[in-house]
C-alpha positions in Angstrom: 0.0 0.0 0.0 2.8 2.5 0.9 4.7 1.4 -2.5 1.2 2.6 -4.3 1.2 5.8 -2.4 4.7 6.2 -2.9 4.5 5.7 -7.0 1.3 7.4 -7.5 2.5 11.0 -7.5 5.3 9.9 -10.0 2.5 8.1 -12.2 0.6 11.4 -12.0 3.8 13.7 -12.8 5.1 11.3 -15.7 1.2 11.5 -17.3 1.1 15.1 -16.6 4.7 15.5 -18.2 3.7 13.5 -21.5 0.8 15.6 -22.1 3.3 18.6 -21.6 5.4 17.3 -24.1 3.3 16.6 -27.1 1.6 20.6 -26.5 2.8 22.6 -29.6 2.9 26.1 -30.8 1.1 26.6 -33.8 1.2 29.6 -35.7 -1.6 30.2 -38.2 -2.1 32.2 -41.3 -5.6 32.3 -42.3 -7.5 32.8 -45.1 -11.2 34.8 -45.2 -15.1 33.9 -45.3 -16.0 30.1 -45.5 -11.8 29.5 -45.4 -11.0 30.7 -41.9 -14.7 28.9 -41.0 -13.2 25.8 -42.4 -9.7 26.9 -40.6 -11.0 27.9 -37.7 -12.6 24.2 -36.8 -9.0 22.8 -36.7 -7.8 25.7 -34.9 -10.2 25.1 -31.8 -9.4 21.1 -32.2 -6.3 22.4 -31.5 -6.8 24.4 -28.6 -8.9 21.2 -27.2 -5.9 18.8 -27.4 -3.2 21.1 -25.4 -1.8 23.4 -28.6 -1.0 27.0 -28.1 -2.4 28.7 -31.1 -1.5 32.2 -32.3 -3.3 33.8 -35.5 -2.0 36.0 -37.7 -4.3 38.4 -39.7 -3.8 41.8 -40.5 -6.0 44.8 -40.3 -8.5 44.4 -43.3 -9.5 41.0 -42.9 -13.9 41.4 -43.3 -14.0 38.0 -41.5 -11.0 37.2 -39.1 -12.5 39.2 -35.7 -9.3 40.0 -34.0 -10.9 42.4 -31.8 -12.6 39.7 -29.6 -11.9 37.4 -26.9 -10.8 33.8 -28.2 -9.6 30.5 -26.7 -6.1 31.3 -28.6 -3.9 34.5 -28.9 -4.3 37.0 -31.9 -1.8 39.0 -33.6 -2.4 41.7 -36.1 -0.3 43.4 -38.7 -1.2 46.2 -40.2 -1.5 46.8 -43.9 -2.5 50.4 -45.9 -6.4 49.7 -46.9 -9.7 49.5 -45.0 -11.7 46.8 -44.3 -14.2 48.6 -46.1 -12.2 49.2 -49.2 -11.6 45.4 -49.4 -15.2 44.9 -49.0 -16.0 47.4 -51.4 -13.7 46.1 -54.0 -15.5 42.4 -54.0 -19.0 43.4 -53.8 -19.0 45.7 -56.8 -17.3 43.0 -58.8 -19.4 40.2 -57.6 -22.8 42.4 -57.9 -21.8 43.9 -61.4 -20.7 39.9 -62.6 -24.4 39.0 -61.4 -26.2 41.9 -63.0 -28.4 41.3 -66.1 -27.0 45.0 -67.7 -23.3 44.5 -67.4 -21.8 44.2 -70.5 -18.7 42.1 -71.6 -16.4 44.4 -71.6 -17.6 46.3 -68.5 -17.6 42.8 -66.6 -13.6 43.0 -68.2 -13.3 46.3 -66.9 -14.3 45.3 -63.2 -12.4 42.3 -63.0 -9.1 44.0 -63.9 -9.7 46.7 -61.5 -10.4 43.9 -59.0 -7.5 42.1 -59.7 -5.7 45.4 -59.2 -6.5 46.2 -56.1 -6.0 42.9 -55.6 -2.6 43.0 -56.0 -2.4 46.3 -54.4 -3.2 43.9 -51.3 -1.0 41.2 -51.9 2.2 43.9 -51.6 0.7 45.2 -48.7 0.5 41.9 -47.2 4.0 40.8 -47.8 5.6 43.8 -47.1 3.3 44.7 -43.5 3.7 41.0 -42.8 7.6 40.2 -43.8 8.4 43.4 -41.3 11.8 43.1 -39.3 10.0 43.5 -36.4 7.0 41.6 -36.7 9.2 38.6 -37.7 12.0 39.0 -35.0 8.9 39.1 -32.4 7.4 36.0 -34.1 10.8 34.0 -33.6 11.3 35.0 -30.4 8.0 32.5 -29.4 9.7 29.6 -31.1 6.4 28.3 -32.7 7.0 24.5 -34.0 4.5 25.0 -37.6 3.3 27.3 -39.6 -0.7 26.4 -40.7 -1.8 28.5 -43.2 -3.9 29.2 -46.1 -2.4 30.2 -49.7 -5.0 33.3 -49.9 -3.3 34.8 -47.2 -0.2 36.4 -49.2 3.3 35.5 -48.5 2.6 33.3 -45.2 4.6 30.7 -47.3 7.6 33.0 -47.7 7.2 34.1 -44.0 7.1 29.8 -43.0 10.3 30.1 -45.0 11.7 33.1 -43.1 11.0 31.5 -39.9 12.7 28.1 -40.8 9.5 26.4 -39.6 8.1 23.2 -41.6 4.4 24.2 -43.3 1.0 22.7 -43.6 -1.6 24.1 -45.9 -5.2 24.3 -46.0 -6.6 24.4 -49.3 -9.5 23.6 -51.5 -8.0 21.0 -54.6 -8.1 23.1 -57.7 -9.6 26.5 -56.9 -6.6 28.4 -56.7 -7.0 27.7 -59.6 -4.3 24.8 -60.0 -1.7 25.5 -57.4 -1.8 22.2 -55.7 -1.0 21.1 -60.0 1.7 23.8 -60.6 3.4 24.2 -56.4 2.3 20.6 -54.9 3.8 18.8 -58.3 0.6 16.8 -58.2 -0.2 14.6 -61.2 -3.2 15.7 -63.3 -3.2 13.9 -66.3 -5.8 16.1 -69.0 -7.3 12.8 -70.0 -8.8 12.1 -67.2 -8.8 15.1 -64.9 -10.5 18.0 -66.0 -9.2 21.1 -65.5 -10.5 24.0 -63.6 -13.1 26.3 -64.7 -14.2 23.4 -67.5 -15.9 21.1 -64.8 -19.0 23.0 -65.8 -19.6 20.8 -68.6 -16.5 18.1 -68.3 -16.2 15.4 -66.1 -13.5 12.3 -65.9 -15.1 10.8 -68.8 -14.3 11.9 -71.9 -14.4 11.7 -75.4 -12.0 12.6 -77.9 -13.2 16.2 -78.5 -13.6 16.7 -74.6 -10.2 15.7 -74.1 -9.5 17.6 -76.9 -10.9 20.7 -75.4 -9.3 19.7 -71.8 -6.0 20.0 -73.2 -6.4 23.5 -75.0 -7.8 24.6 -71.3 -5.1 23.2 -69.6 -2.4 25.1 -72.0 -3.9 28.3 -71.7 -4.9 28.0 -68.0 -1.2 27.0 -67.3 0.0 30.3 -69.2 -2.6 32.4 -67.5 -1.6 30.9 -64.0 1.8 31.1 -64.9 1.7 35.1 -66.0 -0.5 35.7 -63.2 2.0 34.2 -60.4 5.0 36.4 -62.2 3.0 39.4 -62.2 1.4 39.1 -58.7 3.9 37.6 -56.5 7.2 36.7 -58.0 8.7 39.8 -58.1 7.4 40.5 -54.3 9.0 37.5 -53.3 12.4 38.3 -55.1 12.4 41.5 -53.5 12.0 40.3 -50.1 14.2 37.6 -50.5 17.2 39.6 -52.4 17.4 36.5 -55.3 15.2 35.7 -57.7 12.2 33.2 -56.2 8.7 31.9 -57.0 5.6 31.5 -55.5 5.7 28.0 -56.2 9.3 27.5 -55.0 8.6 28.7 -51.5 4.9 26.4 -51.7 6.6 24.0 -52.9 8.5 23.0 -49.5 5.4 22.4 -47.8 5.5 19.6 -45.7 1.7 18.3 -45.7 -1.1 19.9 -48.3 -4.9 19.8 -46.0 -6.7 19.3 -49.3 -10.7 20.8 -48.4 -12.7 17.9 -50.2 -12.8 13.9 -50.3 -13.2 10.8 -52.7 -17.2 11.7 -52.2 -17.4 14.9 -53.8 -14.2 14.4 -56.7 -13.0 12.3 -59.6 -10.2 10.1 -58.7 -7.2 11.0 -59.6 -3.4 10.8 -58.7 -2.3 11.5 -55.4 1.4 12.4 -53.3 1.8 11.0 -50.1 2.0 14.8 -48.2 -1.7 15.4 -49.5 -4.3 14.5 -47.1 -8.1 14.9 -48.1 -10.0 16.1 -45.1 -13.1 17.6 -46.5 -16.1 17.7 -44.6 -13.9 17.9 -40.9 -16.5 21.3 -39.9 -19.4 18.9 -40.3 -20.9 17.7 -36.9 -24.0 16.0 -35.5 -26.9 18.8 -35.5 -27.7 20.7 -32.4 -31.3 21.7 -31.4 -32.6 24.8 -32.7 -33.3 28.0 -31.1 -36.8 28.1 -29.8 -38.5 30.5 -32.0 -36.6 28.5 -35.2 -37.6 25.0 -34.0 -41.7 26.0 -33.7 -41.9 27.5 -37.2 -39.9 24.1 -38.5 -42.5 22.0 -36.6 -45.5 23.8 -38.3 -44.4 22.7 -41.2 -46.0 19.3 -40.8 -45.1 16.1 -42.9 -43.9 18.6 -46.0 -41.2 19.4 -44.1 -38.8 22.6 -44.9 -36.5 23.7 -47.1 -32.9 25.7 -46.3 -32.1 28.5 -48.0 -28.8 30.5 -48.5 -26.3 31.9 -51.0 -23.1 32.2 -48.6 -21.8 35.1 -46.4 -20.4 37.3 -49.2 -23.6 37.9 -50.9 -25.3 40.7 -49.0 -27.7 41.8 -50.9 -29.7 40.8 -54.1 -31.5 43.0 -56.9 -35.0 43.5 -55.9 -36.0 41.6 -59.3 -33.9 38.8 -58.1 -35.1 38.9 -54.8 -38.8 39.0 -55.6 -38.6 36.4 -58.3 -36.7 34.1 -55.5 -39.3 34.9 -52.9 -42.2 34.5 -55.4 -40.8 30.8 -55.9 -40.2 30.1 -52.4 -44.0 31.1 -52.0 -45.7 29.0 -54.0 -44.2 25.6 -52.2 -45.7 23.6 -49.8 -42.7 23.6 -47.4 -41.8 26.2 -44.8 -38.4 27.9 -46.1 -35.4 29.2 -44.3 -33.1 31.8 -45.9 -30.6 33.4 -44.8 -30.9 36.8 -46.4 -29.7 40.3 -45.4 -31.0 42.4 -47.6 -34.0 44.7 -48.2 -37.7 42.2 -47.8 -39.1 41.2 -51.4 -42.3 42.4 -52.0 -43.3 39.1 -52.8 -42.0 37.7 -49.8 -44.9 34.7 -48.4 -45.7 33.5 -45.2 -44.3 29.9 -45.5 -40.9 31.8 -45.7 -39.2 33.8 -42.8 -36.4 35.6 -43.4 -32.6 35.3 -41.0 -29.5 37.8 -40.9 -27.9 34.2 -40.0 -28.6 30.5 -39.7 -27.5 27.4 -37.7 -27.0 26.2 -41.3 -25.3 22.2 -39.7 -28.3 21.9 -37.6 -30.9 23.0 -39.7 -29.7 20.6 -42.2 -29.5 17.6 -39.7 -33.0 18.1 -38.6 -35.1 15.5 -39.4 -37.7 18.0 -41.2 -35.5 19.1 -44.2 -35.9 18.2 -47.2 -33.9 20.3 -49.7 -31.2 22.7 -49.3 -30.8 25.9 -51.8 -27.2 26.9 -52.5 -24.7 28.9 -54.4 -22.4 26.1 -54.1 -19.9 26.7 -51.3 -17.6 23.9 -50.4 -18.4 23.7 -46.9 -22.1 23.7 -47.4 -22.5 21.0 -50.3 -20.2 19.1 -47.4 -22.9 19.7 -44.3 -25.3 18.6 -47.6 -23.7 15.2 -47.7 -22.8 14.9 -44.1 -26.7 15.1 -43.4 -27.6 13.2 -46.6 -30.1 16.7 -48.2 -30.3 16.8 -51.8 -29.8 20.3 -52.9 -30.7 22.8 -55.6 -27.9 24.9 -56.6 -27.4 28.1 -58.0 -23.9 29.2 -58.4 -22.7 32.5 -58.2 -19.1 33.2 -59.4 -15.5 31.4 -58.6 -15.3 26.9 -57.7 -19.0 27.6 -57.6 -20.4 26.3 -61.1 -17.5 23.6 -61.1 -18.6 22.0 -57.4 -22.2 22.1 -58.4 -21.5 20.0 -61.6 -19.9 17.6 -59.1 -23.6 17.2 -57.3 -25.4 17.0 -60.6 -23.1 14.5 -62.3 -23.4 12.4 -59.3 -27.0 13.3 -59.1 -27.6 14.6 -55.9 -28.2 18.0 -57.4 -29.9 19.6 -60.2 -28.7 23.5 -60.7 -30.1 26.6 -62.2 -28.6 29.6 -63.6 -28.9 32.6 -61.5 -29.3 35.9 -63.9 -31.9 33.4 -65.7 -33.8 31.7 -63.9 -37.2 32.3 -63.3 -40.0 31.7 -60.2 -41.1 28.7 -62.7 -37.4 27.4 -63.1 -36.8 27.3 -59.0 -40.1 25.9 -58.1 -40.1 23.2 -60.4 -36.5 22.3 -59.4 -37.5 22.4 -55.8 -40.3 19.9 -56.4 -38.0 17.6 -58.1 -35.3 17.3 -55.7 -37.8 16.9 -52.8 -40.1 14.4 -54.5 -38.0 12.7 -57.1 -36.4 10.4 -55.0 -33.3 9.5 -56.8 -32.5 13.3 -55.8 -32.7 11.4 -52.0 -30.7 8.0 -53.1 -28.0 9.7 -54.5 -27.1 12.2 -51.9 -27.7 9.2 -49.1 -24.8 7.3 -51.2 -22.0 9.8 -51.2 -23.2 10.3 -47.3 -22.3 6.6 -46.5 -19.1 6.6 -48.4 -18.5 10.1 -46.6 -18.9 8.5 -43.1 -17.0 5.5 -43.9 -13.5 6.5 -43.4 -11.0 5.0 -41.3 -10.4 8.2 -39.8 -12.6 11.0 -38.7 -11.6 14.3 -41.2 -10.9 16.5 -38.0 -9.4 13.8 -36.7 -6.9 13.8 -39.6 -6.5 17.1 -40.4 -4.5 17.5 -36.3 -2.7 14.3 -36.9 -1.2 15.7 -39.8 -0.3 18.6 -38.0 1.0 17.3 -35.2 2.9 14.9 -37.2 4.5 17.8 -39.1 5.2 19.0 -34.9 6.7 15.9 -33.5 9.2 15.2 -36.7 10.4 18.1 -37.5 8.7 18.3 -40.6 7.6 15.7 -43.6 10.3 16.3 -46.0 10.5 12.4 -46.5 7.0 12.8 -48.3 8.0 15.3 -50.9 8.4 14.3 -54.1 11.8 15.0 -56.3 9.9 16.3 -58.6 10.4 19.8 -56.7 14.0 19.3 -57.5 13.2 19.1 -61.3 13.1 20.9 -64.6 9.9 20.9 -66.6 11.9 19.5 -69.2 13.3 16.8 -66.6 9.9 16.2 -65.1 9.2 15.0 -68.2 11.7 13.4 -69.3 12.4 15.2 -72.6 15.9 15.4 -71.8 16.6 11.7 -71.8 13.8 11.5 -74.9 16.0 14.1 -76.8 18.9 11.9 -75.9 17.3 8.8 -76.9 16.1 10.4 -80.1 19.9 12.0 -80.9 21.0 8.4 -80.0 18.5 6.7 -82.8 19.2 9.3 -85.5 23.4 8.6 -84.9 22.2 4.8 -85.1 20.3 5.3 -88.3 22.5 7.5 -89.8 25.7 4.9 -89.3 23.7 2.2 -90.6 21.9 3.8 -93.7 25.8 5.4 -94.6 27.0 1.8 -93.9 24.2 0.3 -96.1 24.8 3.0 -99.2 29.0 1.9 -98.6 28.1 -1.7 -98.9 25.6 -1.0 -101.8 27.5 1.5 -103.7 31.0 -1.0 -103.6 28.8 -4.0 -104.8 27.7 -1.7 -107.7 31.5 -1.0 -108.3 32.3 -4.8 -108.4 29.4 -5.7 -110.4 30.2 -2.6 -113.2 34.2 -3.7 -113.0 33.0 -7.2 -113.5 30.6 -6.7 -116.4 33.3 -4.4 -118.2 36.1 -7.4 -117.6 33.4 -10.0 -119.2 
């Protein structure tokens, strides 16, 4: 008994020590909107399991509330523009791009202008972020990763600064192609379509789809490629004092959090450093607020449907709205939307109106029966997580492409949003709710979604904490970092081969016009002698 005493203090201390020991620092660059919501989940994960967390935003960020108390440690950087102004700058475009009167080249017009304040931002970022003293105060808490997401500017160059091993958090393909051009990760245009072309390819196709995949892949790669020079490779030459590239720096990542799964996208090649974790915000549904839970039980056996077009969109035309609202009316379910703007005239009573939704819950309640959405990663994910078909109406950026997903898999059937009409959405509602393939389909890619060895979350901190406890995961990087284009593939040692053939042919057709041209001789000199 006195041995027990004795060794249970120790036994205490030793536990107490080896839950010390595996605490890290983590040091995290987030991006905005549904990206530091998808972040953000991991973030708190790793607050739960003993991590000290510190984000780094700067002073703009619309999303990223610095100001407020959190469970982890905020710093802030400051950078020359206004929230406001970067507000500004993505509602006009995004308003104008879904306005019936824009014109082509006025749509052109706004997306330069975007794309140039744009980059106005991403020197500001760099430059208020790679700071001497910023970066001498961030080495000076010896953090043991760097977690961050590519839309934040320069947080790879600053991982690099630091000397600390990486970890990414991004969404496969809607940078567009970085994880294709930085990760090294194979995307053969036979078989994988390429961004931007998902609206109307998919993994099978023919020979003028391929055709057509190729041509997009060429000219997306050139775009990407002049858009990486022009936006960040000169910043990151600058700050560095040689010349450098984006994908350089992203290249040394360690691990690549890849924002989807084997439910939602086409199979394709993988690297051993990139881990699909999609879905790892998704969580069994919580009750509903009071008030929210009585109007869903009034809606009887039909049930409701959930409505919302993502936290960017604030407002809608008042012909939009109405013809939405007109739609909504003339259901038999009670609706949900989240909307902010000014109330549609034609606004009915089976639909009530929210600045903001428990959008997880509402879709795990028992009483939903279709979900409405501009096609946002995270909320086609809560979609399959809960098994709700969905009607989608995409908007503007990964939005058309992960909508084609659902319909090609049929969970989904979509609508265009400048055309569609209070006919269009009501009829497309009834189908999803009532065809029950709609049901089937989205119940499948739930299953398969919930069948993994591993919880996503769950994943997502091993990774991390992997990265922590070795030092890094430069064992699964492939040398195809280390390579040319031409080496990567291989047209070096085809060249070579090729040089080697023509020297082969070349001996042996001169040594067959010797042999035939001296048996020629002999026969001639014969022929004279007879």
């Amino acid at each position: 008994m006195k041995i027990c005493r004795l060794f249970l203090p120790l036994v205490v201390l030793l536990l107490s020590g080896c839950e010390i020991s595996l605490s890290g620092k983590v040091l995290v660059l987030p991006g905005e909107y549904s990206h530091w919501h998808n972040m953000r989940t991991i973030v708190e994960e790793l607050v739960d399991r003993n991590h000290s967390v510190t984000v780094l935003t700067h002073t703009a960020s619309p999303t990223v509330k610095h100001w407020e108390k959190e469970r982890f440690e905020y710093m802030v950087f400051k950078v020359n523009m206004e929230q406001e102004d970067m507000l500004n700058m993505w509602q006009k475009f995004i308003t104008a791009w879904l306005s019936h009167n824009t014109t082509g080249f006025e749509k052109m017009s706004l997306y330069w202008n975007a794309m140039s304040g744009l980059m106005g931002f991403v020197e500001n970022a760099c430059y208020g972020m790679l700071n001497e003293t910023l970066v001498t105060s961030l080495r000076e808490s010896h953090f043991d990763v760097v977690f961050y997401d590519p839309a934040m500017p320069c947080s790879d160059l600053l991982a690099e600064t630091l000397g600390l091993p990486h970890v990414i958090s991004l969404r496969l393909a809607v940078a567009p192609n970085i994880e294709r051009f930085c990760g090294q990760i194979p995307a053969p245009p036979s078989y994988v379509p390429v961004f931007g072309a998902h609206g109307h390819l998919t993994d099978h196709m023919n020979f003028i789809e391929r055709l057509e995949n190729v041509l997009l892949y060429i000219a997306l790669t050139a775009l990407v490629k002049l858009q990486m020079i022009l936006m960040y490779d000169k910043h990151y030459t600058t700050i560095m004092g040689k010349p450098t590239t984006l994908c350089e720096i992203m290249g040394k990542a360690d691990i690549w959090l890849i924002r989807s799964y084997w439910d939602f996208e086409y199979p394709q090649p993988l690297l051993p450093n990139f881990k699909f974790v999609g879905g790892l915000h998704c969580k069994p549904a919580k009750p509903l607020p009071t008030e929210m839970e009585e109007f869903v039980q009034s809606s009887g056996d039909d049930g409701i449907v959930v409505f919302s077009l993502g936290s960017i969109i604030k407002n809608l035309t008042k012909e939009r709205a109405n013809t939405i609202a007109s739609a909504l009316g003339q259901i038999p379910q009670k609706v949900i939307w989240r909307y902010t703007g000014v109330k549609p005239d034609t606004l009915a009573p089976n639909t009530r109106i929210y600045n903001w939704i428990p959008q997880n819950d509402l879709l795990g309640h028992p009483k939903t029966k279709a979900f409405i959405t501009h096609g946002g990663i995270n909320g086609l994910y809560e979609a399959i997580y809960h098994g709700v078909p969905i009607v989608g109406i995409p908007l503007f950026a990964d939005q058309p492409d992960n909508l084609y997903h659902m319909k090609i898999k049929g969970a989904a059937v979509t609508l265009e949003f400048i055309r569609m009409e209070a006919r269009d959405l009501k009829e497309a509602i009834t189908d999803v709710i009532n065809n029950p393939l709609y049901k089937e389909s989205i119940m499948r890619l739930s299953r398969i979604h919930h069948d993994q060895p591993m919880k996503p979350l769950d994943q997502a901190v091993f990774w991390i904490e992997f990265v922590m406890r070795n030092k890094g995961a430069k064992h699964l990087r492939v040398e195809a970092h280390n390579l040319t284009w031409y080496q990567y593939h291989c047209l070096d040692v085809a060249a070579f081969l090729l040089s080697i053939t023509a020297v082969v042919m070349f001996i042996f057709v001169k040594t067959c016009s010797w042999v035939i041209c001296k048996c020629l001789r002999r026969t001639t000199t014969k022929n004279k002698k007879d």
